[in-house]
Each structure stands twice: as C-alpha cells, then as structure tokens.
N, C-alpha and C positions, 0 to 999 in steps of 0.2 A: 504494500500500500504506500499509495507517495506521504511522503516527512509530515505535509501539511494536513493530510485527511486523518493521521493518525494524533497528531497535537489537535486538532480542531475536535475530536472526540474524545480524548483526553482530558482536556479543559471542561468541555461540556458534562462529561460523567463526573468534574470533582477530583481526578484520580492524581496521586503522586505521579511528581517530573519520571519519575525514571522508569513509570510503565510502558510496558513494551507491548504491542502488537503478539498475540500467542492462536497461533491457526492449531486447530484440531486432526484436520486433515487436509492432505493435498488439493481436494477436491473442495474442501475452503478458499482456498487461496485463489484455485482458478476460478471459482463461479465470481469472488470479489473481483479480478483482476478483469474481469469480461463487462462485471457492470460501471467499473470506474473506466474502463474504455468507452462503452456505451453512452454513459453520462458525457464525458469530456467529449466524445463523437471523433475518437479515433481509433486507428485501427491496429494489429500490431503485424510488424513488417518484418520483427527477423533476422534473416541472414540478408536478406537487401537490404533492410536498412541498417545491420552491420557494416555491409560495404559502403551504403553511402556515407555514414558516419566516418571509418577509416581515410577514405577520398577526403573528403571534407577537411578532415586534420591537419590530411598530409600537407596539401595545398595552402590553407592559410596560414599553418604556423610557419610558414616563411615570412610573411607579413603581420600574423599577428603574436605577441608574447605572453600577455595575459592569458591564464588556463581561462580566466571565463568569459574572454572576448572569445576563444576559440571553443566554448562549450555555446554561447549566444547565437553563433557565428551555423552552429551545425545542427541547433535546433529549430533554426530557421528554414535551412534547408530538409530536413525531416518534413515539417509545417506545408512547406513546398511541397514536398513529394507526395 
C-alpha cells in the first residue's frame, strides 16, 4: 500500500506512529493492490514499464543529478505511457 494510504489510516484509527500495515494473506494484498489501482485509474505495467523506467534513468541522469529530479522526471513518463 502507498506510505500515504497507510499514514492516512493510521491517523484516522488513532493508532501509534510505528504501526505497520500486516496482510493476512497474499491474496490481501493483491485484491488491495487492484482497488488502489482502480481508484487512482491506473494500470500496472510490469516489465514494460520496468524498461521504460531503466531508459528513462539512463538518459537523464546525464543531465539530471538530483535522485528526485530523476525519480519526477520518470514518473512522468510512466503518466505518459
């Protein structure tokens, strides 16, 4: 689950900082992982967009130095794709 879905439920239950997100079973995790795609209305892409991620890297971190100009930089292009 993303950082923010798990703080933002966190807060809301009342629950000490340092609880953690605890899946029961695998098939937890995937049925979460399908409806936070759903909701966000993206898809998940893989081993393509493994490569396009890799590309993306290779390419700008000649031009960019920041890890997260170069993390900004290739979620864009994801968004893109």
């Amino acid at each position: 689950m993303p950082c923010q879905a798990v703080e933002f439920v966190r807060r809301a239950a009342e629950l000490p900082e340092d609880t953690l997100p605890v899946y029961g079973s695998e098939r937890t995790v995937k049925i979460q992982r399908s409806m936070v795609r759903r909701r966000c209305r993206v898809r998940y892409g893989g081993p393509v967009a493994r490569v396009l991620v890799e590309e993306t890297m290779r390419i700008e971190a000649a031009s960019k130095h920041s890890p997260a100009d170069l993390i900004n930089v290739t979620l864009q292009k994801l968004v893109e794709a």
